[in-house]
N, C-alpha and C positions, 0 to 999 in steps of 0.2 A: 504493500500500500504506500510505504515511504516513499518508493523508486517510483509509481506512479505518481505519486502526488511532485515530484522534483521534476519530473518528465513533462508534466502538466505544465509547469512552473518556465520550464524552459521554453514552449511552445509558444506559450503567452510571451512570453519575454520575445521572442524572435518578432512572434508576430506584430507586437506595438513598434518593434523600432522598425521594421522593415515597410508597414502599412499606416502605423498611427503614431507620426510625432510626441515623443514623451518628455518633459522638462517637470522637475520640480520647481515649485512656485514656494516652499513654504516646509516646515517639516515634515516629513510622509505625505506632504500631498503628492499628486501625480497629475499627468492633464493627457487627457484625448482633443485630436486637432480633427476636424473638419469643414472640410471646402479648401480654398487657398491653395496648395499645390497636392494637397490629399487628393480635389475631386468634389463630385457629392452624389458617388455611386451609393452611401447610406441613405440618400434622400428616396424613400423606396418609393414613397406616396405622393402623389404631387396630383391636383388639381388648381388647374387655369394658373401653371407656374413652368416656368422654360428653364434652359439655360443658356448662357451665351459668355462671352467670349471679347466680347468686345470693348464692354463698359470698365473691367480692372484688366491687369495682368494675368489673372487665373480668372477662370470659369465662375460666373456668380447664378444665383440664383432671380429669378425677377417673374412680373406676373407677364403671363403669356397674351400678344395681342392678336394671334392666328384669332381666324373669325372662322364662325361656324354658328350652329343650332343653339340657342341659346347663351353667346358668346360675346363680349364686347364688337361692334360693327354689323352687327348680323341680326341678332335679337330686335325685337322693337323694342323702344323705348319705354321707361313709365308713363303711368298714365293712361288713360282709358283708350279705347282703341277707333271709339266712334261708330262709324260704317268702315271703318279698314278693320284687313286682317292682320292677325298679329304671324311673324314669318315661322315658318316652321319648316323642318327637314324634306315633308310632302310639297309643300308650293315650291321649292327649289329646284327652276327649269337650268339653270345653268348655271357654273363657278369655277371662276378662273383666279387662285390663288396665288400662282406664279411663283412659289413658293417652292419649286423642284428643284432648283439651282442650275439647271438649264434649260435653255429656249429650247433643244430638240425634244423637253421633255413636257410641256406645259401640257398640261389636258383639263380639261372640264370634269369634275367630280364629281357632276351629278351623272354622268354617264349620256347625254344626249347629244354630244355635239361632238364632233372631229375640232381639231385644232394642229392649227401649222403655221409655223414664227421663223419663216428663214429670214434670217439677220438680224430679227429681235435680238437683243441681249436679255439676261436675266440678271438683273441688279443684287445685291445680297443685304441683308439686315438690317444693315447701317441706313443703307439709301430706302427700305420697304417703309411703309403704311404701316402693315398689321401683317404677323407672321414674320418666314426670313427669306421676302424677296418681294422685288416687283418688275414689271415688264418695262425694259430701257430703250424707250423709239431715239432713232435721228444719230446724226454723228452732230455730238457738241463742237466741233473745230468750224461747222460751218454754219451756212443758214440753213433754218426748216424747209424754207422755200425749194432749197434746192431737192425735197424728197429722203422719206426713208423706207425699211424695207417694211410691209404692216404683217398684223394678225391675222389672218383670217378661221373664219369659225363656220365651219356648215353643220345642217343637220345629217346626225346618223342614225337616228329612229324616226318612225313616224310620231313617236311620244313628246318631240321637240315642240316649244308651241309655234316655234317656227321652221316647221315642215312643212312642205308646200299643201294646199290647200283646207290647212286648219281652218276655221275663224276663229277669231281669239276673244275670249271674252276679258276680266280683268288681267291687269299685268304689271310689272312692277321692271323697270330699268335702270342699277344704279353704281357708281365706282368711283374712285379714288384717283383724283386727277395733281399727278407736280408738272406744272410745263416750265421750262427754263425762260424763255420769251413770250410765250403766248401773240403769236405777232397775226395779222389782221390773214385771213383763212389758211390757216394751220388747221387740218382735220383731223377729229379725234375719234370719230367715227362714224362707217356708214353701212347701212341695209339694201342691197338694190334688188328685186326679182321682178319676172314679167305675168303677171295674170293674165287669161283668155278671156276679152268682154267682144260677145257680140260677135267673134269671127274674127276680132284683129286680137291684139295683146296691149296692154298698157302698163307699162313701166312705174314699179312703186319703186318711193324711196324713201327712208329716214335719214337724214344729213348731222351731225354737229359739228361745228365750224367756228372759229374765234372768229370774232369780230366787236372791235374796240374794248377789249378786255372782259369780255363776258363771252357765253356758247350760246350761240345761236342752235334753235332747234329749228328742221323743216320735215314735215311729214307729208309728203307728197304720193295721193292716190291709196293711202294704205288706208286710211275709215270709209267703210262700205255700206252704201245702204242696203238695207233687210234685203232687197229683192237679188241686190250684186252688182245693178248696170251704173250707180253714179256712186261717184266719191267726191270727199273731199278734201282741199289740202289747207294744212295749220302749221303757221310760221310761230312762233316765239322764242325771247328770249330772257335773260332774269336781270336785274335790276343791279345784284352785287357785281362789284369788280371778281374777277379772278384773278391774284395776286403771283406775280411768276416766286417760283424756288419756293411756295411753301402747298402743302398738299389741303385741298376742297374736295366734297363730299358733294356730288351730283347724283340727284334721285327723279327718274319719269315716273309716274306713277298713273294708271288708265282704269277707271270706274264704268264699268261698262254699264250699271243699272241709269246711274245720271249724266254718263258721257263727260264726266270731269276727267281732263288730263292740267296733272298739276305735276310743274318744277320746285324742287326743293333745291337749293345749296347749301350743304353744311347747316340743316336742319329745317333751316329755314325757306315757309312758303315765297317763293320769288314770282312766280305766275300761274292765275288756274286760268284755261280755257275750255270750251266747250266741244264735243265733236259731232255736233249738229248740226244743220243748215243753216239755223239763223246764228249759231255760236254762241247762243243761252243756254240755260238748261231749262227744261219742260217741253223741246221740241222731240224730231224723231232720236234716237243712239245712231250714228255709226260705229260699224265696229269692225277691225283688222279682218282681211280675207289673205293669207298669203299663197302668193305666188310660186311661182316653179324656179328653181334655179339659185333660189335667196344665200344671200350669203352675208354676214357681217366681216368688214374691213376696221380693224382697228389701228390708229397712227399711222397711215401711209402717209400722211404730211403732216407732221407731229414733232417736235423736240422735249422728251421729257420721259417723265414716268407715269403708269396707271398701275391701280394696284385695286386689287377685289371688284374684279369686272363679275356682274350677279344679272340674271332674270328672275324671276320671282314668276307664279301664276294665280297671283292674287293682287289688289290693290295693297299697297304696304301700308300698315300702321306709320304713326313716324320711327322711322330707323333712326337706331341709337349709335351715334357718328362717332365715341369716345372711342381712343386707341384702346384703353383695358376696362372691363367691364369694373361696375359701381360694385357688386360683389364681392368682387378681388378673386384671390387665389388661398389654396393652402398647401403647405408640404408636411409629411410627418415622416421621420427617420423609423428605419429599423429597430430592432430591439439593440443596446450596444453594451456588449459586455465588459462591467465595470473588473470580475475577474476574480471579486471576490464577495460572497457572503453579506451581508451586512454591513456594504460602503455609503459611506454617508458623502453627498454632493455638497461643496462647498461653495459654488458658484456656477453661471455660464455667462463666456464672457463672448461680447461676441464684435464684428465690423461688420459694414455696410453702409447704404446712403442712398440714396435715389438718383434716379436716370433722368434727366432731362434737359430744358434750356442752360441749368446752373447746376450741374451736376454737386452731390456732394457726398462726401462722406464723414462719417466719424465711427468713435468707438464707444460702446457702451452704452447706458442710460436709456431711456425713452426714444425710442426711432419714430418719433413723429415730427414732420418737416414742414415747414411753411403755409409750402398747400393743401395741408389733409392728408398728404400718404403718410401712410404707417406704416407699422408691423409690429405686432402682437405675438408675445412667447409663452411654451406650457411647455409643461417636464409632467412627468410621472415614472413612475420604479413600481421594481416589484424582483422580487428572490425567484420569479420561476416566467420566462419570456413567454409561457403561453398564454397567464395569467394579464399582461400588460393592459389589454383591454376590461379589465374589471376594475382596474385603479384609473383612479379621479384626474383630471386633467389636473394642473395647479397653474398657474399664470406667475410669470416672475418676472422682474428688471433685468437684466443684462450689467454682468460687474458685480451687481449687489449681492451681500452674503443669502444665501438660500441654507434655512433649517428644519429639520424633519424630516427631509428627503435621504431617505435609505433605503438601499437592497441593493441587488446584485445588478441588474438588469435596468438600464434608462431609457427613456425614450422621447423625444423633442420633438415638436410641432410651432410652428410659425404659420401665421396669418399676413396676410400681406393685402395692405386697400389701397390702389392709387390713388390719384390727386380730386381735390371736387370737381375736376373739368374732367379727370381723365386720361388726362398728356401724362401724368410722368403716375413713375411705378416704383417703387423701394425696390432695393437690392441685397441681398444676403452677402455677402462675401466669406464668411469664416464666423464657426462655433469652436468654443474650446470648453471642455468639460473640466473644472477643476474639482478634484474629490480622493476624500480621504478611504483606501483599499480597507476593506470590512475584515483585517486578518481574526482567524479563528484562533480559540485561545493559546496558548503556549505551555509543551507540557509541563506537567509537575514535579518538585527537583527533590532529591533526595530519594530517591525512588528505591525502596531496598524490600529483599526477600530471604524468607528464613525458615526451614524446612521442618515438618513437624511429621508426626507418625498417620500418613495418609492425608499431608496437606500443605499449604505453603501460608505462611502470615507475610503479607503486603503490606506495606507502609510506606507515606509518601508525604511531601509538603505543599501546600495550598500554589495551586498556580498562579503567577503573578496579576492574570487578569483578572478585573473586577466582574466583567461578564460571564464570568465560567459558571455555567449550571450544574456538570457533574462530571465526573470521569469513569471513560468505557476502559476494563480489564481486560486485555487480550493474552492468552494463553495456548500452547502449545507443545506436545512433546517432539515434533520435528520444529528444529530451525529454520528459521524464517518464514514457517507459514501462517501460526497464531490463529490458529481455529481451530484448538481443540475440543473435546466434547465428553472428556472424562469428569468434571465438576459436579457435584452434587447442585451447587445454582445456576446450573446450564452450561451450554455450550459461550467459545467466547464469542465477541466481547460479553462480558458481564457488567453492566450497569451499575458501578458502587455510590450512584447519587454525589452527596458531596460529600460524603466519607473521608477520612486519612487514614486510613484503609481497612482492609480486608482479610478475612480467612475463606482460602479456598481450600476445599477439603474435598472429599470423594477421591482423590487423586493415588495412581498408581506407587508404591511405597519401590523403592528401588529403580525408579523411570526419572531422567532429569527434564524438567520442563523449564522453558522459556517463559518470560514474561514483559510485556512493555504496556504503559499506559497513557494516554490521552485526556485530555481535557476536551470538552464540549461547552459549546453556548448554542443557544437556538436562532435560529434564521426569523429573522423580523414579524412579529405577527402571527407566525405558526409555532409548531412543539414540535418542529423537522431539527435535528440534529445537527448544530455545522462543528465539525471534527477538528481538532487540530492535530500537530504533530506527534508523532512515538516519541516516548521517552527513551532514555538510553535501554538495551536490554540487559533485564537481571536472569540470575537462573536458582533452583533451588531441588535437590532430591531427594523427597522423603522419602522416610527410613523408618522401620518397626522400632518401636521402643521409644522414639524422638519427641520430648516434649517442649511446649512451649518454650521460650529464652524467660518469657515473664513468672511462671510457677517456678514457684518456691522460694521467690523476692520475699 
């Protein structure tokens, strides 16, 4: 048991210095490092939390702005939903994430469309919106004017809402625009297919087009009256500027019960119009019939970036335009083994800071910043890792001493909320576990044996720990096994409570036995046994006739 328990002793030792920076901070303390050039492959649990690369020199932790089904960019916003729908996984006709880290690789998510980007670039993390990437049109050395290479998207199911001869009833159009210049028709995107009216064909098209720092919309021939033979076409455009090098949120959005097509920018109503003949509503609806051959072109004459190109097959609630959702994120570590019994955590000290226009960091204290982001810490222990989820969360400072936390076994959880707008998100960089190892008691000294006629008298001195419950007797007539089964009080070990000791009798008279003992304390909150070390070994061989050392004092 010795030579295990030293084997054990060395394994752990290997393993902290080789995977888990160790330094003492203090007498007996010890520290576990996490994140920082450790990693944060313990970070087992992670929701709406990434990691990257960017913001320190090692890998930190942050809240995640990929978009998706109930996701920061994705999700509608609070707030009642009106006559819109709120977005969900089912109304999602298409999604271009761009977020594959190359252009030969972008595809549509939702499974409905073909996509093909020769010359696109795929931008990375630094330069995206939401996720780690966005699609890079134009060559910046020149003008837009001059042409870039664009996206193109066709349908590959008839399930697309724009597969030739759908009609479309609600619909939702919307993505993440950086242009570098934005200069007067720079296209950022268009629609073209030909419908059969009457024997000829007639050419539809959706256009968006800068012009005078805003996107011109044109919807040409696509709203159809009920029967098919007339359409009409609807020019608008929104009122805000579009600001070059900094990224706006463009939403179409098409109600086919009142025929409202309404522009949003970065949240906000910019213009509703009608798609009716008189352009009020109470007249007849048109509504989308599409054509054969459609195809959408993204940035063929364009300089800049788009990022979270979406259809929708609903009218959209308002979309919630923040890079990280109002939620936040959570990560919670592994179980991590403190290694010993009944260690008491003496602190967690931690860095980090937030990402954004004024990045910052610090160490310790309260990680709450300027604008509202935070992050929020909890510990909990427990002497058996399967157990972990039965014990209580506890919420702690960062730095500050933490007490009552003991056992073997830790485990850490962090909350992370970005800012009230959204824009920026706290960052984890480094945990470090400071805490005192749980050692089990230390054997008992003087430990002497003395041979009697069928039995051995044990005697031994109080172990120096205050925490010792009692001491296990182990016995043996082979060497170095210690589990013999000759005793009249059992097999060993024997249980002598807190005794200074013992008479073990039953024992063969003429057989030399072994003997070594232990001290015990109990593991936190249970009557589980944590063992400490063998004492040195004695031995003793009773003999007929052998009486006590103390008869006849």
């Amino acid at each position: 048991m010795k030579t295990m328990k030293k084997r054990f002793i060395f394994i752990y030792t290997v393993y902290t210095l080789l995977f888990v920076p160790c330094s003492v901070h203090g007498i007996g303390e010890r520290t576990l490092l996490f994140g920082g050039d450790s990693g944060w492959r313990i970070a087992e649990y992670r929701a709406g939390i990434t990691e990257v690369t960017a913001v320190r020199p090692n890998p930190v932790l942050i809240l995640s702005s990929t978009t998706g089904p109930a996701v920061a960019g994705y999700s509608a916003a609070s707030g009642t939903t009106g006559n819109f729908a709120a977005l969900t996984e089912s109304a999602l006709d298409m999604s271009l994430s761009f977020d594959e880290g190359n252009s030969a690789f972008f595809r549509d998510s939702a499974g409905n469309y073909w996509v093909s980007s020769p010359g696109v670039t795929a931008s990375d993390r630094r330069q995206a919106r939401a996720g780690t990437g966005a699609a890079l049109f134009g060559n910046f050395n020149i003008q837009a004017s001059s042409g870039s290479a664009p996206l193109i998207i066709e349908p590959r199911t008839g399930n697309a809402l724009f597969a030739p001869g759908n009609r479309l009833r609600d619909f939702t159009i919307e993505f993440w625009l950086y242009p570098m210049n934005l200069e007067n028709g720079e296209q950022i995107l268009s629609w073209v297919s030909s419908r059969p009216v009457n024997g000829s064909y007639v050419v539809q098209r959706i256009l968006c087009t800068a012009s005078r720092n805003r996107l011109q919309w044109s919807f040409v021939n696509f709203f159809t009256s009920t029967g098919g033979s007339s359409h009409i076409n609807i020019e608008f455009s929104g009122d805000a500027y579009v600001v070059p090098k900094r990224w706006s949120h463009h939403l179409i959005r098409f109600d086919a019960t009142s025929g409202m097509i309404e522009y949003l920018v970065d949240g906000v109503s910019e213009t509703i119009v009608y798609a009716t003949p008189t352009g009020r509503e109470g007249a007849e609806v048109f509504t989308p019939v599409i054509g054969n051959s459609g195809a959408f072109v993204i940035g063929e004459r364009f300089m800049g970036l788009i990022d979270e190109f979406k259809i929708h097959s609903v009218c959209a609630a308002r979309s919630s335009i923040q890079k990280y959702a109002s939620s936040g994120g959570r990560v919670e570590t592994a179980a991590i083994d403190l290694g010993e019994y009944n260690s008491g955590v003496v602190r967690v000290e931690v860095t980090g800071g937030r990402n954004g226009g004024n990045n910052e960091f610090r160490s310790n204290g309260r990680f709450r910043f300027i604008d509202d982001s935070e992050m929020q810490f909890f510990i909990r222990v427990s002497d058996n890792p399967y157990l972990l989820n039965e014990s209580m969360w506890i919420s702690f400072t960062p730095g500050a001493d933490i007490n009552d936390i003991q056992g073997r076994y830790v485990q850490l959880a962090v909350d992370f909320y970005p800012s009230a707008d959204g824009e920026t998100s706290p960052y984890l960089d480094e945990m470090r576990i400071i805490y005192l190892p749980g050692e089990p008691p230390l054997p008992p000294g003087n430990f002497t044996a003395s041979a009697v006629d069928g039995g051995v008298m044990l005697s031994w001195k109080n172990s120096p720990d205050i925490n010792t419950a009692g001491y296990l007797v182990y016995y043996s007539s082979v060497r170095g096994e210690l589990f013999g089964e000759d005793a009249t009080l059992g097999p060993s070990p024997i249980d002598a409570g807190k005794r200074n000791s013992l008479l073990i009798d039953g024992l063969k008279n003429g057989t030399l036995y072994y003997f070594r003992i232990a001290a015990y304390d109990h593991i936190s909150g249970t009557s589980v046994r944590n063992i400490g070390e063998f004492s040195r070994e004695v031995t003793a061989r009773p003999l007929e006739g052998l009486t006590p050392a103390w008869e006849g004092r």
